[in-house]
C-alpha positions as CSV (number, residue, x, y, z in Angstrom):
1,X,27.0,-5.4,24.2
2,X,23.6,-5.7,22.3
3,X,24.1,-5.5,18.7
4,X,22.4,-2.4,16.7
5,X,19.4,-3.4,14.8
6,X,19.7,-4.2,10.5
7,X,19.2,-1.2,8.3
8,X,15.8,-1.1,7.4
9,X,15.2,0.1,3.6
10,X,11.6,1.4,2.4
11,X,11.4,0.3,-1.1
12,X,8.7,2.9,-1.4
13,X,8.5,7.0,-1.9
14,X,4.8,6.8,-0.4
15,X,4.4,9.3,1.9
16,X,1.9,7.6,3.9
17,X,4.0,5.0,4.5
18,X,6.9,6.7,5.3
19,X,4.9,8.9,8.1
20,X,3.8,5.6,9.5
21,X,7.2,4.2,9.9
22,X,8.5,7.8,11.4
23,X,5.7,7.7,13.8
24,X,6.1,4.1,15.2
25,X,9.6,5.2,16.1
26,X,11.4,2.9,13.4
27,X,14.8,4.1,12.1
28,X,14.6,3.6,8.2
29,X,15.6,4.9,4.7
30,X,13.6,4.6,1.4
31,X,14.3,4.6,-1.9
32,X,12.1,4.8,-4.9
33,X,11.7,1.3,-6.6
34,X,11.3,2.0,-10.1
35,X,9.1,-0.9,-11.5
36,X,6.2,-1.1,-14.8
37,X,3.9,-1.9,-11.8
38,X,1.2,-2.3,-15.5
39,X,3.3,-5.1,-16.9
40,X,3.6,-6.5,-13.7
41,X,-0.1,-6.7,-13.5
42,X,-1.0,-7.5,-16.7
43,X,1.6,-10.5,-16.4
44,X,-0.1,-11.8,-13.0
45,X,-3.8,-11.0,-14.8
46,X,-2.3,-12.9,-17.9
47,X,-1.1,-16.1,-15.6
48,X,-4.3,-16.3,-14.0
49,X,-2.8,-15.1,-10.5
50,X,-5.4,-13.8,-7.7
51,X,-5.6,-10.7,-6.7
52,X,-4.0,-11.4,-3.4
53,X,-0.7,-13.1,-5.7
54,X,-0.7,-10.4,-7.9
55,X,-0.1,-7.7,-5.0
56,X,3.0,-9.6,-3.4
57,X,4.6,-9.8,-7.1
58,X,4.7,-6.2,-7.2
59,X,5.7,-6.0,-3.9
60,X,8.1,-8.4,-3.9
61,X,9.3,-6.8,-7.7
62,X,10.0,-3.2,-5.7
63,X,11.9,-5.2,-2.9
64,X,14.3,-7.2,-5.2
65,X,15.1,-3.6,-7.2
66,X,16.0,-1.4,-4.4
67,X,17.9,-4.9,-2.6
68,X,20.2,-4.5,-5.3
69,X,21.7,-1.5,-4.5
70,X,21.4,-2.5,-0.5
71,X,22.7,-5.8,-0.1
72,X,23.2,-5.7,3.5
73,X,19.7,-4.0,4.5
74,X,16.4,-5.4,5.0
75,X,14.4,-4.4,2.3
76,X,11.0,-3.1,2.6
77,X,8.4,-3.8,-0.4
78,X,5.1,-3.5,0.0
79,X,2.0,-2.2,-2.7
80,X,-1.7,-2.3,-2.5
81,X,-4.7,-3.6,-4.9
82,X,-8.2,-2.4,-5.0
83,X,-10.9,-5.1,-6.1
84,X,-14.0,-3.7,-7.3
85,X,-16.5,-6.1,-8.7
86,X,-13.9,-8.1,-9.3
87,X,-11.9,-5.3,-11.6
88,X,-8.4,-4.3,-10.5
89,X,-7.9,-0.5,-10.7
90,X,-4.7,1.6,-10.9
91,X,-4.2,4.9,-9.3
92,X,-5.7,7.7,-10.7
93,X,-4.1,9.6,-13.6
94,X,-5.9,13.1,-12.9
95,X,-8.4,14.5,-11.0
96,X,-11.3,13.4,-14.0
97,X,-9.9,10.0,-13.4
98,X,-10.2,10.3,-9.6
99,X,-13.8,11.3,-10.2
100,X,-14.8,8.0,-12.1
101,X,-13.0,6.3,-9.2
102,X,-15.3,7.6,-6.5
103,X,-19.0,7.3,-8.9
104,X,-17.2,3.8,-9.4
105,X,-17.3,2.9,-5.8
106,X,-20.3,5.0,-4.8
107,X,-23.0,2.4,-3.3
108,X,-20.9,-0.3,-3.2
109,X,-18.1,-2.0,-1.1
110,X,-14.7,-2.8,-2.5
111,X,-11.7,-4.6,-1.3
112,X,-7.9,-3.1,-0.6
113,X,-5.0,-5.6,-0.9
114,X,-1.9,-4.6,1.0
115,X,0.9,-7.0,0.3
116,X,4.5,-6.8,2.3
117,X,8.0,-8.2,1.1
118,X,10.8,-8.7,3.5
119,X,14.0,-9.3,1.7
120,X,17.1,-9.6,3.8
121,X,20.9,-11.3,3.5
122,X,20.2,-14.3,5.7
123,X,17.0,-15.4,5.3
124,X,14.2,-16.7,3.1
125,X,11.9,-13.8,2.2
126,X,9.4,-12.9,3.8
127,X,5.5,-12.6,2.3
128,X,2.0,-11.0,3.8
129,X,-1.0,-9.8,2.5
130,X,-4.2,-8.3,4.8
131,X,-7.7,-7.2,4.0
132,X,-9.9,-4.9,4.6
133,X,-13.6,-4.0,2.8
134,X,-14.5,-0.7,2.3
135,X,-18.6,0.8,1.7
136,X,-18.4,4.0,0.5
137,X,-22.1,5.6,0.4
138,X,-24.3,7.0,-1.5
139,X,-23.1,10.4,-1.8
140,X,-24.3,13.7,-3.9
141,X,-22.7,15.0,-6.9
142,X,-22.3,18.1,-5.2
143,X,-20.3,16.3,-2.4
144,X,-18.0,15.0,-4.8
145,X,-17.1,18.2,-5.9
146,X,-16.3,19.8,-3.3
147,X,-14.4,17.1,-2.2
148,X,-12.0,16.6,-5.2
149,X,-11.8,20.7,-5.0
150,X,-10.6,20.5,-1.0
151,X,-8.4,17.8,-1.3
152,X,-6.6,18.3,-4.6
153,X,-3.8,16.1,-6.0
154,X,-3.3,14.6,-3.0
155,X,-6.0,12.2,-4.2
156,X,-4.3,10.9,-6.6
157,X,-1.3,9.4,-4.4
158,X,-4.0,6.7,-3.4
159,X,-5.3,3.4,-5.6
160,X,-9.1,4.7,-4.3
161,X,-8.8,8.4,-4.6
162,X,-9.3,8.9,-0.8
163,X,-7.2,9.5,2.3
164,X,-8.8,8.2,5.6
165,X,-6.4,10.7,7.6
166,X,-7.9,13.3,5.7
167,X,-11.4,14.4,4.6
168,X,-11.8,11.2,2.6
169,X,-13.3,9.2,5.5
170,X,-16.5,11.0,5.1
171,X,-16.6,8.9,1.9
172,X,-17.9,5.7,3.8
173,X,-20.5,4.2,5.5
174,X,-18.7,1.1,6.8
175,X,-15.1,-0.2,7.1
176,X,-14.0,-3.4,8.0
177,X,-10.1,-3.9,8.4
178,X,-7.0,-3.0,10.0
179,X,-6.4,0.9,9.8
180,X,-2.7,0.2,9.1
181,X,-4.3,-2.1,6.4
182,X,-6.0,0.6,4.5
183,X,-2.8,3.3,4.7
184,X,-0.8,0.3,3.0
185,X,1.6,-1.0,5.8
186,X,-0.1,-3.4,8.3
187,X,2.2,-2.6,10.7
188,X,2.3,-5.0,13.7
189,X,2.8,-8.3,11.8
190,X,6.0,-6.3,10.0
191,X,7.1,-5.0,13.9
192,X,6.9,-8.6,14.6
193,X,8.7,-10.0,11.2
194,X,11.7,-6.8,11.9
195,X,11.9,-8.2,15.4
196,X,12.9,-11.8,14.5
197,X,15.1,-10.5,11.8
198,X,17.3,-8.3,13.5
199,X,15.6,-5.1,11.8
200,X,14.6,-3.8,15.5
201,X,15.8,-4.1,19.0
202,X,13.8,-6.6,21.1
């Protein structure tokens, strides 16, 4: 009799990562992992972490808070960095904040970060972080606008103030990176990770 796969936990409320998740057919719950993501950066930017270090200490921070109150799950923690000429920037706050995102990165190609925790009863835990560059062109003013006006809040769920399931891909001129990379979950190296741990049938 095969054994049923681990619980899998989402130490994340993102919505983008939860439809990922639902769509690849993987049975999980999520929790909300409650963490100063600042002082977490500004502890990493202090200790003269990289980027790439500073995105699996937040991720691993969300994993280890939520693996408290599941102790027998796998625990899912993953977050995601933009690098702009070498700046690290934070969600938006508002919509006037998403707007000096975009002017930010009009013209010019950034990076996104997506790091992945695995935490898990019986083994060590697990640590991955992927790349992917981003050029977003030159658009007009008046392009901006209406974008922020058609897409709303929703903008502000994202570290770049864009959604490439949504309008936001008319934003860019070039992408180089996984797609799975970009939404924050880079999914087949996790599939592959869940597989050896017991988190999905084989």
């Amino acid at each position: 009799m095969t054994e049923s796969p681990q619980r899998l936990v989402l130490a994340s409320k993102s919505i983008s990562r939860r439809q990922i998740l639902t769509k690849a057919g993987i049975a999980y719950e999520w929790a909300d992992a409650d963490v100063d993501e600042t002082k977490i950066k500004h502890q990493g930017l202090a200790d003269e972490k990289s980027p790439d270090e500073i995105a699996v200490m937040l991720a691993h921070a969300k994993a280890l808070r939520v693996a408290k109150q599941h102790a027998d799950a796998i625990v899912l923690g993953c977050d995601q960095i933009l690098v702009s000429d070498g700046h690290l920037f934070d969600k938006p706050q508002d919509l006037d904040d998403a707007r000096q995102h975009l002017m930010t990165f009009r013209g010019t190609s950034h990076t996104l970060i997506s790091a992945m925790v695995l935490l898990s009863p019986d083994a060590a835990p697990w640590e991955y972080t992927d790349h992917a560059i981003l050029t977003v062109r030159e658009f007009s003013d008046t392009f901006l606008d209406d974008y922020i006006k058609s897409e709303g809040e929703s903008i502000l769920t994202s570290v770049g103030a864009y959604r490439l399931e949504g309008r936001g891909i008319q934003l860019f001129d070039d992408i180089v990176g996984n797609y799975f990379t970009i939404l924050g979950l880079p999914l087949l190296p996790l599939l592959n990770e869940l597989r050896q741990r017991g988190g999905l049938e084989v």
